[in-house]
VOZAVEX-66734 format. One record per residue: residue number from 0; residue in one letter; x, y, z of N, C-alpha, C, O in turn. Coordinates in steps of 0.05 Angstrom, whole numbers. Example, Ala and Ser with C-alpha at 12.3 -4.5 7.8 and 13.67 -1.06 7.14 Angstrom:
residues 2
<pt i="0" aa="A" n_X="264" n_Y="-114" n_Z="156" ca_X="246" ca_Y="-90" ca_Z="156" c_X="264" c_Y="-66" c_Z="156" o_X="285" o_Y="-66" o_Z="169"/>
<pt i="1" aa="S" n_X="257" n_Y="-45" n_Z="142" ca_X="273" ca_Y="-21" ca_Z="143" c_X="258" c_Y="1" c_Z="157" o_X="268" o_Y="23" o_Z="161"/>
//
This chain:
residues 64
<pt i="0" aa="X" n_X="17" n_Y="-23" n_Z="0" ca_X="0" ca_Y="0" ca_Z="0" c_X="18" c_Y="25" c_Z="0" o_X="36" o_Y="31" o_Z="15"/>
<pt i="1" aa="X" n_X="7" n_Y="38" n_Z="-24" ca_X="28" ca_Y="71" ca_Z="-20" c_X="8" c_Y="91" c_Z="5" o_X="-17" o_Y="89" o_Z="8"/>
<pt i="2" aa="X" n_X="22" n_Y="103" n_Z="16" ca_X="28" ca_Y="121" ca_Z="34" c_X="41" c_Y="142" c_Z="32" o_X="65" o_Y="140" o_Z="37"/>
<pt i="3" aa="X" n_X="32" n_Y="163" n_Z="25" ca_X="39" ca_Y="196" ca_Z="10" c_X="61" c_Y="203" c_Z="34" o_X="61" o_Y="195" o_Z="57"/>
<pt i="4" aa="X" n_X="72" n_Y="213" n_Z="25" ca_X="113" ca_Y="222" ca_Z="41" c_X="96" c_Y="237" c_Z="68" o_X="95" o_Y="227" o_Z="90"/>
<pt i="5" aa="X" n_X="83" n_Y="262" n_Z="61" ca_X="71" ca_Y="282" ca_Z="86" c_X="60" c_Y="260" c_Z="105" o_X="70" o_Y="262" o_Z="127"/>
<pt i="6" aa="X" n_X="37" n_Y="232" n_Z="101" ca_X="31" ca_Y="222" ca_Z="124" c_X="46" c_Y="213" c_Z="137" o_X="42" o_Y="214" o_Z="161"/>
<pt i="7" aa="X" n_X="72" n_Y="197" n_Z="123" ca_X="81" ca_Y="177" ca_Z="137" c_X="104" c_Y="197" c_Z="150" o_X="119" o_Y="187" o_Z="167"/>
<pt i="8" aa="X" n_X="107" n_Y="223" n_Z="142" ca_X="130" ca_Y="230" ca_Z="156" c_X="115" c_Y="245" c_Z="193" o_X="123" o_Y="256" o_Z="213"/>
<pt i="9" aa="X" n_X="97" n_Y="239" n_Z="184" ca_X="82" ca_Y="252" ca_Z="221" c_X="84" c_Y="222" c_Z="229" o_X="91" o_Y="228" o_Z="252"/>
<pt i="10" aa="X" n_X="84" n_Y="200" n_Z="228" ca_X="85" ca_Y="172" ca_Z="236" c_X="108" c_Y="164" c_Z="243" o_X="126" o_Y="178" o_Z="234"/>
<pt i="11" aa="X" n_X="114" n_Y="148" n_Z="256" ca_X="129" ca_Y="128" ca_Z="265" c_X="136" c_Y="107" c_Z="243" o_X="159" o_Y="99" o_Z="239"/>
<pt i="12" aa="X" n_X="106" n_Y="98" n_Z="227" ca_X="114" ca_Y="77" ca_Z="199" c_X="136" c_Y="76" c_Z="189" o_X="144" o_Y="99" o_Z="192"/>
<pt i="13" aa="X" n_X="150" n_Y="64" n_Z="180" ca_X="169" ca_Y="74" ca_Z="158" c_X="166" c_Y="41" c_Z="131" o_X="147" o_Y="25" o_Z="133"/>
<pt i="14" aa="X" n_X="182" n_Y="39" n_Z="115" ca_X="176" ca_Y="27" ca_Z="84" c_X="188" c_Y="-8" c_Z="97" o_X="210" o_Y="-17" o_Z="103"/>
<pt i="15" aa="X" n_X="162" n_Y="-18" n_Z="94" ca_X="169" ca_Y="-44" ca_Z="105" c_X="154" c_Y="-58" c_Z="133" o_X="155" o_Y="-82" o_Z="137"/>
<pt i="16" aa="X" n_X="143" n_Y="-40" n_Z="149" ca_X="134" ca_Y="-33" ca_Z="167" c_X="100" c_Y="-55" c_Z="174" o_X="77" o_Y="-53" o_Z="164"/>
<pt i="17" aa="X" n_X="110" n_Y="-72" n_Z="191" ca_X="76" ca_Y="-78" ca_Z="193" c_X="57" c_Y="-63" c_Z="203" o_X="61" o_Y="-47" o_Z="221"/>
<pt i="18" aa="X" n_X="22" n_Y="-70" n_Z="187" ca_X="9" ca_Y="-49" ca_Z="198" c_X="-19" c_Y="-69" c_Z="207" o_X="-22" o_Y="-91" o_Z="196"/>
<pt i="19" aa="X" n_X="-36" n_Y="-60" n_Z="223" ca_X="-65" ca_Y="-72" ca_Z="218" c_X="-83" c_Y="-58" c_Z="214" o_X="-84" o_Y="-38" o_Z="228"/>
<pt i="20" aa="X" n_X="-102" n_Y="-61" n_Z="197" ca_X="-116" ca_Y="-40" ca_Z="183" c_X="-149" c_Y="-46" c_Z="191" o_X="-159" o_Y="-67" o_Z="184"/>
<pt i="21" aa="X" n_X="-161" n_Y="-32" n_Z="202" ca_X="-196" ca_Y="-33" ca_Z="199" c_X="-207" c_Y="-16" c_Z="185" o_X="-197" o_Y="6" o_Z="180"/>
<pt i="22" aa="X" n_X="-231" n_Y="-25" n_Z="176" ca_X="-251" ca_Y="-9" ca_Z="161" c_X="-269" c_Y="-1" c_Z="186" o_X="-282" o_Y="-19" o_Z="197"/>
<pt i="23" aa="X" n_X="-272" n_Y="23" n_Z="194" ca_X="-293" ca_Y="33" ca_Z="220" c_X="-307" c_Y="64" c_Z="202" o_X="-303" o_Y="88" o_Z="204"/>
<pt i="24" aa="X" n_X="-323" n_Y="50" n_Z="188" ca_X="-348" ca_Y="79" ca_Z="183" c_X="-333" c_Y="74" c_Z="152" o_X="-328" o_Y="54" o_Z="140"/>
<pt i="25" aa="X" n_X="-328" n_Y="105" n_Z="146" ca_X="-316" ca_Y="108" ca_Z="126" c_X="-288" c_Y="108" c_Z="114" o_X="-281" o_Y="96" o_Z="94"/>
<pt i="26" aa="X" n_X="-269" n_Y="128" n_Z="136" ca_X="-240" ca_Y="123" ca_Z="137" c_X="-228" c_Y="95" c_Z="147" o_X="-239" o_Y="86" o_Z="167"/>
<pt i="27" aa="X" n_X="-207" n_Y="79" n_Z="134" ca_X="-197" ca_Y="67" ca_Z="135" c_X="-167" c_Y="76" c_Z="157" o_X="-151" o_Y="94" o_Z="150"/>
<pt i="28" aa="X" n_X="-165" n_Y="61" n_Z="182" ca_X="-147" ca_Y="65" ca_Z="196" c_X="-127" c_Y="46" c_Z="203" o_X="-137" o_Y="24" o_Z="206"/>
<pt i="29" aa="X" n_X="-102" n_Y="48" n_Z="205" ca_X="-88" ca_Y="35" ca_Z="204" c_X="-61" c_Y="38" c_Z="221" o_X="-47" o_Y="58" o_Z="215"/>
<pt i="30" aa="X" n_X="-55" n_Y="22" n_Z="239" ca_X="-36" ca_Y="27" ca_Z="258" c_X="-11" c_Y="0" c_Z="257" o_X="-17" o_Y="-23" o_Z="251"/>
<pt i="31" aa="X" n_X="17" n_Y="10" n_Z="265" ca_X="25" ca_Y="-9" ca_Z="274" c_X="19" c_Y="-29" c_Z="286" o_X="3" o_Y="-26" o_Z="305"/>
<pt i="32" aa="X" n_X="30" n_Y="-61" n_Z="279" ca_X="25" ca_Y="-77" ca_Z="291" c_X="40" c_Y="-92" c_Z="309" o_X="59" o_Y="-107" o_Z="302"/>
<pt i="33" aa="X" n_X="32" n_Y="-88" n_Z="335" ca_X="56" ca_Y="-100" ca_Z="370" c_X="60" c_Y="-118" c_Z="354" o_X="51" o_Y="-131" o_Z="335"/>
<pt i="34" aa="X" n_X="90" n_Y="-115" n_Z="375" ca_X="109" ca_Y="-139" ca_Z="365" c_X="103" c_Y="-154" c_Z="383" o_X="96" o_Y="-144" o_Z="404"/>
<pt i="35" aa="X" n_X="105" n_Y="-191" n_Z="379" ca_X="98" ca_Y="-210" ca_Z="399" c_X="130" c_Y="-218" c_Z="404" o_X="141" o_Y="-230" o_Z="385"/>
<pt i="36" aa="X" n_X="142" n_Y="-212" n_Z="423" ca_X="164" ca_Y="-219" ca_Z="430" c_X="168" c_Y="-259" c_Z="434" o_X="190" o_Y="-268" o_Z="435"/>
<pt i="37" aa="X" n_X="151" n_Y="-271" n_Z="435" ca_X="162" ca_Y="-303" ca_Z="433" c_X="167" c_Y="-304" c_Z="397" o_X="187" o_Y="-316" o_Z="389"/>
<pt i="38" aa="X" n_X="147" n_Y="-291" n_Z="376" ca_X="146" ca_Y="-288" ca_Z="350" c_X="175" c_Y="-282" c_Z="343" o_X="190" o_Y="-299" o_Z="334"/>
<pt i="39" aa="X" n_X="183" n_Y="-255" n_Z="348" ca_X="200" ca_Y="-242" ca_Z="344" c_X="233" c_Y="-271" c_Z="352" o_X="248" o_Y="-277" o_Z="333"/>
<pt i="40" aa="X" n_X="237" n_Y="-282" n_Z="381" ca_X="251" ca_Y="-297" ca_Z="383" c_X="257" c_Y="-318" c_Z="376" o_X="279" o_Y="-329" o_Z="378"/>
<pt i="41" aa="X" n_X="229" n_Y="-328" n_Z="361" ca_X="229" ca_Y="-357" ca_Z="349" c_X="240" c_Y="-352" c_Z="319" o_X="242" o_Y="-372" o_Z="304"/>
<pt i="42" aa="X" n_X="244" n_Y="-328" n_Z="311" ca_X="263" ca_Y="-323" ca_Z="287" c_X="291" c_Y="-323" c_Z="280" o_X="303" o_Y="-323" o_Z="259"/>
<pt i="43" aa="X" n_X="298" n_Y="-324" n_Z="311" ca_X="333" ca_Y="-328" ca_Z="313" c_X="347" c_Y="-349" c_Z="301" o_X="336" o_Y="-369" o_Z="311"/>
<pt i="44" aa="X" n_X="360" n_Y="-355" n_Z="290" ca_X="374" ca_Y="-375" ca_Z="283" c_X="409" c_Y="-368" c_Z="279" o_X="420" o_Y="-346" o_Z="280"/>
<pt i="45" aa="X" n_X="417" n_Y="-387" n_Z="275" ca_X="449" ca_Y="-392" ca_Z="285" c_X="461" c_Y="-380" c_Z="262" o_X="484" o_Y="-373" o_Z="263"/>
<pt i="46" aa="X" n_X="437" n_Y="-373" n_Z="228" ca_X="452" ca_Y="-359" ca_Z="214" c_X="454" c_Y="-329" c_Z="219" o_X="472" o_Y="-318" o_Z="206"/>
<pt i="47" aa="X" n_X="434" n_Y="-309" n_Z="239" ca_X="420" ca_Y="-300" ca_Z="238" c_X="429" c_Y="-281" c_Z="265" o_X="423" o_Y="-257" o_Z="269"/>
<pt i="48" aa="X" n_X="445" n_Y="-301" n_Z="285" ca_X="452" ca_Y="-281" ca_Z="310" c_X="475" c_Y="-278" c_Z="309" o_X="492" o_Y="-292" o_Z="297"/>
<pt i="49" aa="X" n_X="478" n_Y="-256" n_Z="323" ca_X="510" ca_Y="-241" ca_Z="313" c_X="528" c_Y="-242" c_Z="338" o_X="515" o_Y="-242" o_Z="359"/>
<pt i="50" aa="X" n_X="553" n_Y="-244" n_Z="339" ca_X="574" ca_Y="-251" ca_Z="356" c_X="575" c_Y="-223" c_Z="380" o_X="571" o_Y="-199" o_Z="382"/>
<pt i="51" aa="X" n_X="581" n_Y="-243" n_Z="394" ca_X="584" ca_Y="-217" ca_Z="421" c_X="606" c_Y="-197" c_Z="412" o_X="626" o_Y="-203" o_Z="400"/>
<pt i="52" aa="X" n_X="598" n_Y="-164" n_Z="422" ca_X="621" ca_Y="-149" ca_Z="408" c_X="633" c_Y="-141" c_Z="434" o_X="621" o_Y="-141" o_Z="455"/>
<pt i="53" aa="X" n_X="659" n_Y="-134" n_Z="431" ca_X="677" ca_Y="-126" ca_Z="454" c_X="679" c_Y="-97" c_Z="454" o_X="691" o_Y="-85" o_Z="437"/>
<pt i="54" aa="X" n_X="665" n_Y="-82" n_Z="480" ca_X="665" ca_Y="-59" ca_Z="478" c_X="689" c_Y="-43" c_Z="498" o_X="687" o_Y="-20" o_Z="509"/>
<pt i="55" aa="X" n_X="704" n_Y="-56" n_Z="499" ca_X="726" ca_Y="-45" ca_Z="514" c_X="725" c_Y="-46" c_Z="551" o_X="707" o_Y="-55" o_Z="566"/>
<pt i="56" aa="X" n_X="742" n_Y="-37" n_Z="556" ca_X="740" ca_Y="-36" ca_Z="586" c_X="719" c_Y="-20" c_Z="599" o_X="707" o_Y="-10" o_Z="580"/>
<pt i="57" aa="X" n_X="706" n_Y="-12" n_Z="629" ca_X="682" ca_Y="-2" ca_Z="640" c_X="696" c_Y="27" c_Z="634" o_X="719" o_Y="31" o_Z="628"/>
<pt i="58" aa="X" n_X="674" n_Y="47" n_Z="638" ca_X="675" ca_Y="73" ca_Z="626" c_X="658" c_Y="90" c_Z="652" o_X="636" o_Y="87" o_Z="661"/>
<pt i="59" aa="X" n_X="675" n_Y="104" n_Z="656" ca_X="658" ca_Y="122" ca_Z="682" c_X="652" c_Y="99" c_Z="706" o_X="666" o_Y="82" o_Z="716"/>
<pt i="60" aa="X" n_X="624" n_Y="109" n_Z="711" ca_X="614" ca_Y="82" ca_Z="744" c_X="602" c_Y="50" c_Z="720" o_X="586" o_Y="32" o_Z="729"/>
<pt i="61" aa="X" n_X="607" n_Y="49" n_Z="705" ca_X="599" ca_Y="24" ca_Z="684" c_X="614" c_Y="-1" c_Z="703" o_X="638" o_Y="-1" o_Z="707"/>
<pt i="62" aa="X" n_X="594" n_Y="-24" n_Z="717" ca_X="603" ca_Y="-46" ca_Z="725" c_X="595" c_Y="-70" c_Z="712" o_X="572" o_Y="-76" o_Z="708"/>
<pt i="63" aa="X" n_X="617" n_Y="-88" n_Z="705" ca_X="623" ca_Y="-111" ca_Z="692" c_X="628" c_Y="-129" c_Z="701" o_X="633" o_Y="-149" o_Z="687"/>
//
């Protein structure tokens, strides 16, 4: 679905973005759709997760 630049730039949406859409009266509304965090985890895979990065030693009160 196209989405004219002015709406989507007052939004959060961006190109790619899931949405769920109802028909209520006449306007058609349409909002992001929550993320289900077990959904979201059960997509991980071993090609897919990325290696721990080493961010150097603690910085300021930072405990490790």
């Amino acid at each position: 679905m196209h989405i004219p630049e002015e709406t989507s730039d007052q939004s959060s949406a961006s190109e790619g973005a899931a949405v769920e859409t109802a028909l209520q009266g006449d306007p058609l509304r349409m909002r992001k759709r929550p993320y289900d965090l077990a959904d979201l985890l059960s997509r991980i895979t071993d090609d897919n997760l990325h290696p721990e990065q080493d961010t150097g030693d603690p910085q300021g009160n930072e405990q490790w």
